[in-house]
C-alpha positions in Angstrom: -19.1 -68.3 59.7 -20.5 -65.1 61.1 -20.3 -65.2 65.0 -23.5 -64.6 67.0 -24.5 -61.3 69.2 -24.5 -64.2 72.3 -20.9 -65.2 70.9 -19.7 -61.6 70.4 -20.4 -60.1 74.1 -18.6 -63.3 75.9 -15.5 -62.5 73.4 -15.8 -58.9 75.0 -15.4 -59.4 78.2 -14.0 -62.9 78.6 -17.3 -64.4 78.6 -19.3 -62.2 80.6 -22.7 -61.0 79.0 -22.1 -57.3 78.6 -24.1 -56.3 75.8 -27.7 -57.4 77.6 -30.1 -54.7 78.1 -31.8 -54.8 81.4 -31.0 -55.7 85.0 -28.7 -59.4 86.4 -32.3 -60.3 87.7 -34.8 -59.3 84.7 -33.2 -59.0 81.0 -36.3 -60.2 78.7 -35.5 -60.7 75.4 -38.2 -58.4 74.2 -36.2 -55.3 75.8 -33.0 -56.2 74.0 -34.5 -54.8 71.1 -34.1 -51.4 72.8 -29.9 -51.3 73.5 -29.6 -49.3 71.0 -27.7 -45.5 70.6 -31.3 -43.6 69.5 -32.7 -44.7 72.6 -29.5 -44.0 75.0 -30.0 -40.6 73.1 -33.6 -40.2 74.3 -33.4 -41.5 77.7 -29.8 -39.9 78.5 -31.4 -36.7 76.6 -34.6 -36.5 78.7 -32.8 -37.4 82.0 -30.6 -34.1 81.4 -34.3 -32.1 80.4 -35.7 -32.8 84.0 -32.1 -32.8 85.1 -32.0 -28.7 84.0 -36.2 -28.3 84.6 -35.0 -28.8 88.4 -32.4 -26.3 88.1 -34.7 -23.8 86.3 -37.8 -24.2 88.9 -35.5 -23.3 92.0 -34.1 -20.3 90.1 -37.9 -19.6 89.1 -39.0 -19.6 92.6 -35.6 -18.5 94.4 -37.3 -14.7 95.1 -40.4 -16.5 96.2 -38.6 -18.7 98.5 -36.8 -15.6 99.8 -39.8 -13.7 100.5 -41.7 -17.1 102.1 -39.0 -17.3 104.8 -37.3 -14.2 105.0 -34.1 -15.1 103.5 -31.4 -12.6 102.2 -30.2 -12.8 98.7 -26.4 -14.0 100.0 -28.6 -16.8 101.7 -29.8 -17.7 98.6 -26.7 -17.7 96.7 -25.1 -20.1 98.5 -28.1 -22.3 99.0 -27.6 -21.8 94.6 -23.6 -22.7 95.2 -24.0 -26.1 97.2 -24.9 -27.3 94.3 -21.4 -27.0 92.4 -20.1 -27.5 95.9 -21.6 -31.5 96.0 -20.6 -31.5 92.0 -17.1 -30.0 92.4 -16.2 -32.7 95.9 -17.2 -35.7 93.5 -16.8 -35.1 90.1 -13.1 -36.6 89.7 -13.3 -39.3 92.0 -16.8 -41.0 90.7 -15.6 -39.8 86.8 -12.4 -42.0 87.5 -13.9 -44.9 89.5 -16.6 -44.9 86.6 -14.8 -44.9 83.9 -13.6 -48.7 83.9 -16.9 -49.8 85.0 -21.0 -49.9 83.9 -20.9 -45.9 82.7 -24.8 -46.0 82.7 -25.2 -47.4 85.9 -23.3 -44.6 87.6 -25.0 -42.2 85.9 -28.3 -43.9 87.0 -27.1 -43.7 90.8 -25.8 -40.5 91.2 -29.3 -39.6 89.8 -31.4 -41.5 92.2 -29.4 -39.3 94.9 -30.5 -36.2 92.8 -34.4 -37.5 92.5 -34.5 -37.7 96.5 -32.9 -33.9 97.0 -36.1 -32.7 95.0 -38.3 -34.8 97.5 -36.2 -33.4 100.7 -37.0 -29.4 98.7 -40.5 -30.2 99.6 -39.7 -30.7 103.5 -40.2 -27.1 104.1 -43.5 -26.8 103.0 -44.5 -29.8 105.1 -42.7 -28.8 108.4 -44.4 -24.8 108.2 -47.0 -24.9 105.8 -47.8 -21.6 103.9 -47.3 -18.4 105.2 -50.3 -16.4 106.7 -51.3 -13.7 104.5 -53.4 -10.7 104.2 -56.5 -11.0 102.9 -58.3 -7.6 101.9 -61.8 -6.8 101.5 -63.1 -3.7 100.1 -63.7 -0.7 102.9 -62.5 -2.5 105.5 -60.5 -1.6 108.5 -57.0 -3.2 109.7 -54.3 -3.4 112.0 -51.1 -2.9 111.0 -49.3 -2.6 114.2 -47.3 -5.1 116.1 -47.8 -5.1 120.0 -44.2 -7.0 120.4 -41.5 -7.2 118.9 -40.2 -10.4 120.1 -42.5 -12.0 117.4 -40.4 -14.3 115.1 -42.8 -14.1 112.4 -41.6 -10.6 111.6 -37.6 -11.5 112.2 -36.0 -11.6 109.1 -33.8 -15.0 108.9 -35.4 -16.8 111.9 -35.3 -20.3 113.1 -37.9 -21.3 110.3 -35.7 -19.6 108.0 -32.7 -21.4 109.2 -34.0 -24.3 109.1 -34.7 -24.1 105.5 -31.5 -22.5 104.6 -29.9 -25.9 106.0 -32.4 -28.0 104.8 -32.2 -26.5 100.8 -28.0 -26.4 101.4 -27.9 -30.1 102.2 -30.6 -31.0 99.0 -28.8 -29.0 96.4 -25.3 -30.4 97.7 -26.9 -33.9 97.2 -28.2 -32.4 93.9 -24.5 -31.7 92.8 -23.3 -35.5 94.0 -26.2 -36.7 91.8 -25.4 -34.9 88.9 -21.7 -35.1 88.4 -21.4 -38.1 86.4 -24.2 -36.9 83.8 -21.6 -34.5 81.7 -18.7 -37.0 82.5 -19.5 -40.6 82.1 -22.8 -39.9 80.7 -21.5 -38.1 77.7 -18.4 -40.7 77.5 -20.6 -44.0 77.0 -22.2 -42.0 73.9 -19.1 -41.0 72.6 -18.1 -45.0 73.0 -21.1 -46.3 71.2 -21.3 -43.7 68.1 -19.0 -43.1 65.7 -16.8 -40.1 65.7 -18.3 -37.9 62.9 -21.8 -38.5 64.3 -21.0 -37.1 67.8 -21.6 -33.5 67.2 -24.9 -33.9 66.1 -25.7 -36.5 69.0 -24.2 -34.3 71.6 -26.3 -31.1 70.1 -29.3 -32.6 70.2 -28.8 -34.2 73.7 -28.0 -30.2 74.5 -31.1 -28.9 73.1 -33.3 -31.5 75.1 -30.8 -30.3 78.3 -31.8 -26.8 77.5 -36.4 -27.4 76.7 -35.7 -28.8 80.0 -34.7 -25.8 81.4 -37.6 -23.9 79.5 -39.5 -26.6 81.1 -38.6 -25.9 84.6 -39.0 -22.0 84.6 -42.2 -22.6 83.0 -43.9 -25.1 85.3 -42.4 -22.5 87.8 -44.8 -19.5 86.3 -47.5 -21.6 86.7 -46.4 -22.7 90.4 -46.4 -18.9 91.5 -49.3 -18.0 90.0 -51.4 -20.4 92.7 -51.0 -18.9 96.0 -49.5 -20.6 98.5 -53.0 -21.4 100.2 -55.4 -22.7 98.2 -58.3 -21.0 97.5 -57.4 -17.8 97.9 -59.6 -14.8 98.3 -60.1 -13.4 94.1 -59.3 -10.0 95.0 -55.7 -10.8 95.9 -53.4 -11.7 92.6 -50.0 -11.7 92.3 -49.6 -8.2 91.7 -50.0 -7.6 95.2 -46.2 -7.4 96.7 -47.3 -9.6 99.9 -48.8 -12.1 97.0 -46.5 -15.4 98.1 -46.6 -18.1 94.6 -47.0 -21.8 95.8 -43.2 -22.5 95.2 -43.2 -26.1 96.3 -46.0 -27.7 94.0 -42.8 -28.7 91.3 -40.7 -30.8 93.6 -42.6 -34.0 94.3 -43.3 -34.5 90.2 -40.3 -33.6 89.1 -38.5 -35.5 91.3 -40.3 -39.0 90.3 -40.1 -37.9 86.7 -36.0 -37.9 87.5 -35.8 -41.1 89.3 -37.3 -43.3 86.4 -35.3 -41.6 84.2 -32.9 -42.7 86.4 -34.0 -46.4 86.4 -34.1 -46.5 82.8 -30.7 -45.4 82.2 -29.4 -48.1 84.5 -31.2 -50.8 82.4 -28.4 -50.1 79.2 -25.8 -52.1 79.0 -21.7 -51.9 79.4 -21.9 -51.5 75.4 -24.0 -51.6 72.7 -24.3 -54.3 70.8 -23.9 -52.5 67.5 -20.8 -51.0 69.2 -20.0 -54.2 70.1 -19.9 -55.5 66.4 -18.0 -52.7 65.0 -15.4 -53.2 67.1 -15.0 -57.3 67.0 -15.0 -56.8 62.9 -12.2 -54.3 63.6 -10.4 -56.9 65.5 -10.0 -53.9 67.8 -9.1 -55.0 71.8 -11.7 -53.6 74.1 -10.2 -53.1 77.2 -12.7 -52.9 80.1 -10.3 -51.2 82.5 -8.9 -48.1 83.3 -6.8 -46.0 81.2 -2.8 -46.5 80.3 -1.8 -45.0 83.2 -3.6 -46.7 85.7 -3.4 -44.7 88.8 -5.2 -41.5 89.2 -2.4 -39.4 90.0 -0.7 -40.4 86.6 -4.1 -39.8 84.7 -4.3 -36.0 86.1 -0.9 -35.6 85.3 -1.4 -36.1 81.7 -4.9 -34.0 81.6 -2.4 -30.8 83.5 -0.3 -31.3 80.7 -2.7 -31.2 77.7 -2.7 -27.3 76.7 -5.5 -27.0 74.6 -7.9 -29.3 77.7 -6.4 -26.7 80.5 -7.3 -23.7 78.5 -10.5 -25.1 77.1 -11.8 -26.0 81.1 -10.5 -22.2 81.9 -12.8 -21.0 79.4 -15.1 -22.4 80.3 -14.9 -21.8 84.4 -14.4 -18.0 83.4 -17.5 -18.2 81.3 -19.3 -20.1 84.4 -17.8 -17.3 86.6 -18.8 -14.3 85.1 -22.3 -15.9 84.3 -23.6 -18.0 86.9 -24.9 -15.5 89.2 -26.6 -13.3 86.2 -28.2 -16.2 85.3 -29.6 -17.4 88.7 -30.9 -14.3 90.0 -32.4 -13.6 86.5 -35.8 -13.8 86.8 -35.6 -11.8 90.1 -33.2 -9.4 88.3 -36.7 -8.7 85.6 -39.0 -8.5 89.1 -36.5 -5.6 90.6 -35.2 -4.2 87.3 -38.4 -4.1 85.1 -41.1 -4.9 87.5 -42.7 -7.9 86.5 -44.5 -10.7 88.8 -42.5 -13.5 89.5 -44.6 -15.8 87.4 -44.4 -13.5 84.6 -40.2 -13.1 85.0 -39.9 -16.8 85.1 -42.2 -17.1 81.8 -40.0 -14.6 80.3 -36.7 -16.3 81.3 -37.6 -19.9 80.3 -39.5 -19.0 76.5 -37.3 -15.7 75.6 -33.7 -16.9 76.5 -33.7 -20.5 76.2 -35.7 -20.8 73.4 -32.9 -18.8 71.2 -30.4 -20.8 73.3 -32.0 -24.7 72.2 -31.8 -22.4 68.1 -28.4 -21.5 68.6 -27.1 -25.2 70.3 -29.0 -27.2 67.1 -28.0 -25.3 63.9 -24.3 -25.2 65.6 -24.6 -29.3 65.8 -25.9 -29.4 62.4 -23.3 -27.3 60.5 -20.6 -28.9 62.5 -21.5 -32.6 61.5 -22.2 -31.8 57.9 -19.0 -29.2 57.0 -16.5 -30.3 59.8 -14.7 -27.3 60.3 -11.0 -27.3 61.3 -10.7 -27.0 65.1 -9.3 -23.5 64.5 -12.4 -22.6 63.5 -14.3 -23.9 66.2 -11.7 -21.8 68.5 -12.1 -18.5 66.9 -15.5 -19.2 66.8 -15.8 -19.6 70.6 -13.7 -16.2 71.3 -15.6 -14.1 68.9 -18.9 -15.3 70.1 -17.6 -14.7 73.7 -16.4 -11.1 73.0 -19.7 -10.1 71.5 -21.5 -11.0 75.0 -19.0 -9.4 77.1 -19.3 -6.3 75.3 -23.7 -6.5 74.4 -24.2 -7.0 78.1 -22.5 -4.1 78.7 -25.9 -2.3 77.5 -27.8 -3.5 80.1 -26.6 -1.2 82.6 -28.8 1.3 80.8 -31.5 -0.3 80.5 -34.1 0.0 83.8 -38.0 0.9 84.4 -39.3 3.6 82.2 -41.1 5.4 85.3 -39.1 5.8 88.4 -39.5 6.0 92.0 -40.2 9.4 93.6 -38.2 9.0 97.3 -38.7 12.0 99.9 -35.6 10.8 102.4 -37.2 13.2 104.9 -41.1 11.1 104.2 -40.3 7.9 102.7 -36.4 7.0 104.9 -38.2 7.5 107.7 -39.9 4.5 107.0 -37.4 1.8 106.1 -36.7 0.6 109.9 -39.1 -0.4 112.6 -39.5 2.2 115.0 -37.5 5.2 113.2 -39.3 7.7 114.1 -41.8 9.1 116.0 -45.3 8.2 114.6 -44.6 4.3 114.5 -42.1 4.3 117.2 -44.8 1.6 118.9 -45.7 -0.2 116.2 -43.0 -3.2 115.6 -43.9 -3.3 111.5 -42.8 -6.7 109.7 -39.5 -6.4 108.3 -40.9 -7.6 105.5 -40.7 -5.4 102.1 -44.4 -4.4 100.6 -43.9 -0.8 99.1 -47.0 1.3 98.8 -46.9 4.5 96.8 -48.8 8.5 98.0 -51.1 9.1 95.5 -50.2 12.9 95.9 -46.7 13.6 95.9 -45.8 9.7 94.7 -43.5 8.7 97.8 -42.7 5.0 98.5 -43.3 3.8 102.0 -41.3 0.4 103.1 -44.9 -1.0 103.8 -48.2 0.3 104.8 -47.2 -0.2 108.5 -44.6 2.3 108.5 -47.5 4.4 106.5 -49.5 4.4 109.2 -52.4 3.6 107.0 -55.6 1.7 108.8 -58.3 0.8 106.2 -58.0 -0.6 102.7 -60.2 -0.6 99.9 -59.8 -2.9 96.5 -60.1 -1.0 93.4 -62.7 -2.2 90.1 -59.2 -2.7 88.9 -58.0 -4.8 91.2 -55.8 -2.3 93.0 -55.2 -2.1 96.9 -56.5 1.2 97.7 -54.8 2.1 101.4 -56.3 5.3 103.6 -56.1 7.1 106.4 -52.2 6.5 106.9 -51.2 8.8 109.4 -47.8 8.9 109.2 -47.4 9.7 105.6 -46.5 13.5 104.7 -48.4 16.7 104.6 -51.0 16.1 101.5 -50.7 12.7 101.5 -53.4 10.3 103.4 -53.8 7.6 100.9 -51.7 4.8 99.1 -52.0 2.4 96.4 -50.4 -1.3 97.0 -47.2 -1.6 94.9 -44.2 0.7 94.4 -44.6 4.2 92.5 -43.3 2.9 89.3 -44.8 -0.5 89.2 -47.8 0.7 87.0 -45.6 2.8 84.5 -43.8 -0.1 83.5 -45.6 -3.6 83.9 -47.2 -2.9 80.4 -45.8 -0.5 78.8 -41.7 -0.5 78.8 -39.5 -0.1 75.5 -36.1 -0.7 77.8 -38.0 -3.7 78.5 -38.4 -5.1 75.2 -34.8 -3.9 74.1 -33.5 -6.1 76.9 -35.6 -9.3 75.6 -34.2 -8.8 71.9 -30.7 -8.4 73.3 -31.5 -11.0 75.1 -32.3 -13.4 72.9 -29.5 -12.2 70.2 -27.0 -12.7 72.7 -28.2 -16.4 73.5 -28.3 -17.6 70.2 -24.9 -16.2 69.5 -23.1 -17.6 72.3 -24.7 -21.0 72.4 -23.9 -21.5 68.8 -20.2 -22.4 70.0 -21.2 -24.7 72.3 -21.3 -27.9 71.2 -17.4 -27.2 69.1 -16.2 -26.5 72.6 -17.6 -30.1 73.9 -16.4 -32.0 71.2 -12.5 -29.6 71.1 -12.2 -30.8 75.2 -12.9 -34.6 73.6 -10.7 -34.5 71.1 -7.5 -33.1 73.0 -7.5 -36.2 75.4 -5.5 -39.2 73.9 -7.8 -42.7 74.9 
């Protein structure tokens, strides 16, 4: 006689109910229905989507962020490392302490950690508010001179600065402690609960939802920076303006509850699947609810140092991370400086170009993989040649820049680039911050229309910033437009441009396609 579901889960686990989907307190039978592996796939899937949206957003808005509080790039970068930092401190020790237990339920608390580091991103905003800008009126006459320089509004990295440094350093360390379990014991209760030969396809597809999360992120981040940071703002100041400031904190608060009931659904899943559960009793197959044959940590990492292909498939893969990490962070404000785009615009580009080739290339590889099963030779080769192809293609994009270029006088335009350099704004303490204007004669880039000298303004049919009478500009020159001298050249019209975006999304599509054989090579290689 056929034993029942109730009978099976006590067999499990010496009669502890370990198959029930829910929480000790609240485990209706109507939710039982939904401990099953599609819907782990969903909610583990859509968890990792907001999981990368997050990681996406801050990269969208990183420049923004920068200019808001006067933060150098190297500030920036390690704000962007603290998160491996909190990932790279955990990792081992929650992965081993997890692994014998509830896998779902870690995963569903390191998240909640993650979910409040997006609510403490928003801190900032609440503690300074937006930045004052400058609004601009047609014909009108300003001041561009500082009477002191002791005002911290025009240091660059002040105390408001530091303070968000510290305050974004501790939230994306907490964002690394609440993400380390999702690609460790995450990915191991799905490989528990399917069957081997389905895996591939289980793991690309959770991959693909990872990677429109990430498309997500950069472009709920366009839309973010094309608000200004003050509501409201006067029409006749857009984004194309270099003072424009995008309202880079409207993402954290939403995606951050989106995360944390992803969060509590993941926790409702059981130890195992029942259907799990029932292939294993009918193989008369021992489930051991404890920690692996070696039993002490130290024995477990010896064995992992041991396993050749494992050490040289994590090498790969940190080499890859390496070489890539930083390009791929700083790329949206690589297409602002590079190519000259808005920041909205750079992080539209970067979430619909790239990652939409990368979510192609991730899929078909899942699908080929679990239909042919190639020999893991194959899936090797594979990864190097794919590898090789994108070390050499990037290799192109040194060449590739702005069509137009930047006419610099360094006996005009150097003068400009400090406070104070020389003799016609020695008394006027201009903001260190960067907001190039362009001559219209002889098409020389000042630093800013402070070090210009320039004292009225006057907005364009177009839109354009108009800035005259600048006084301290060269002989022939009394005039500026708002911008840098190659900005209109090449925001509309740039074939290096479009070159890069094909290349672009060649190159994605061709590395991801590896992918998901080099997840399931490092599962393989470990004896359970």
């Amino acid at each position: 006689m056929d034993k029942s579901s109730s009978d099976i889960r006590k067999d499990l686990n010496n009669g502890e109910e370990n198959t029930n989907c829910g929480f000790e307190w609240y485990s209706p039978q109507w939710l039982q229905g939904l401990a099953s592996k599609k819907m782990y796939v969903l909610v583990y899937g859509f968890l990792g989507m907001n999981q990368t949206a997050i990681g996406s957003y801050f990269i969208g808005t990183i420049s923004t962020i920068e200019k808001r509080f006067k933060l150098p790039s190297s500030a920036s970068g390690l704000i962007a490392s603290a998160w491996d930092l909190g990932a790279l401190c955990t990792v081992v020790s929650l992965t081993y302490l997890g692994a014998g237990s509830h896998k779902a339920r870690w995963v569903s608390a390191c998240s909640i950690i993650a979910a409040i580091s997006c609510y403490l991103r928003y801190l900032p905003y609440l503690l300074y508010g937006p930045q004052e800008n400058l609004f601009l009126s047609s014909n009108s006459t300003i001041s561009l001179c500082n009477t002191s320089v002791e005002d911290n509004h025009y240091c660059s990295f002040n105390s408001e600065g530091f303070t968000t440094w510290l305050i974004l350093i501790t939230a994306n360390i907490g964002l690394g402690v609440g993400t380390s379990t999702y690609n460790t014991l995450g990915a191991a209760y799905l490989d528990d609960n399917s069957l081997k030969n389905k895996t591939p396809f289980l793991i690309s597809v959770v991959t693909c939802l990872r990677y429109v999360g990430g498309m997500f992120g950069f472009l709920l981040a366009s839309y973010a920076l094309n608000k200004n940071e003050i509501p409201d703002i006067n029409k006749s100041f857009d984004e194309k303006d270099e003072s424009w400031i995008g309202a880079w904190y409207l993402g954290w608060m939403p995606l951050g509850t989106v995360h944390l009931v992803f969060a509590l659904m993941m926790a409702a899943f059981p130890e195992i699947l029942p259907r799990e559960a029932k292939r294993r009793q009918s193989r008369s197959a021992l489930y051991c609810n404890g920690r692996s044959s070696t039993g002490e940590l130290k024995g477990t990492l010896t064995r992992l140092v041991k396993n050749p292909i494992l050490v040289c498939n994590v090498l790969s893969a940190t080499s890859h991370t390496f070489a890539v990490a930083g390009y791929w962070i700083f790329m949206p404000k690589y297409i602002e400086t590079q190519f000259h785009q808005s920041p909205s615009r750079a992080s539209l580009i970067t979430g619909s170009v790239g990652l939409l080739c990368t979510i192609i290339g991730t899929f078909l590889s899942g699908i080929v993989i679990s239909r042919y099963k190639p020999h893991a030779r194959f899936l090797v080769g594979w990864s190097i040649f794919t590898k090789l192809v994108d070390l050499l293609a990037h290799l192109i994009f040194l060449f590739l820049t702005c069509g137009g270029h930047q006419t610099n006088d360094p006996s005009t335009s150097l003068l400009r680039l400090s406070p104070g350099s020389s003799e016609c704004v020695a008394s006027c303490y201009c903001s260190a911050d960067y907001n190039p204007i362009c001559s219209t004669t002889n098409r020389v880039l000042y630093f800013s229309p402070c070090h210009a000298g320039c004292t009225t303004t006057n907005v364009l049919g177009n839109g354009q910033v108009l800035f005259g009478n600048c006084s301290c500009m060269a002989a022939n020159d009394e005039s500026a437009l708002a911008g840098s001298c190659a900005m209109n050249e090449c925001y509309n019209n740039n074939s290096h441009f479009t070159i890069f975006l094909i290349l672009l999304c060649l190159l994605k599509f061709l590395s991801y396609s590896s992918r998901a054989g080099n997840i399931i090579i490092q599962y393989r290689s470990v004896f359970e």
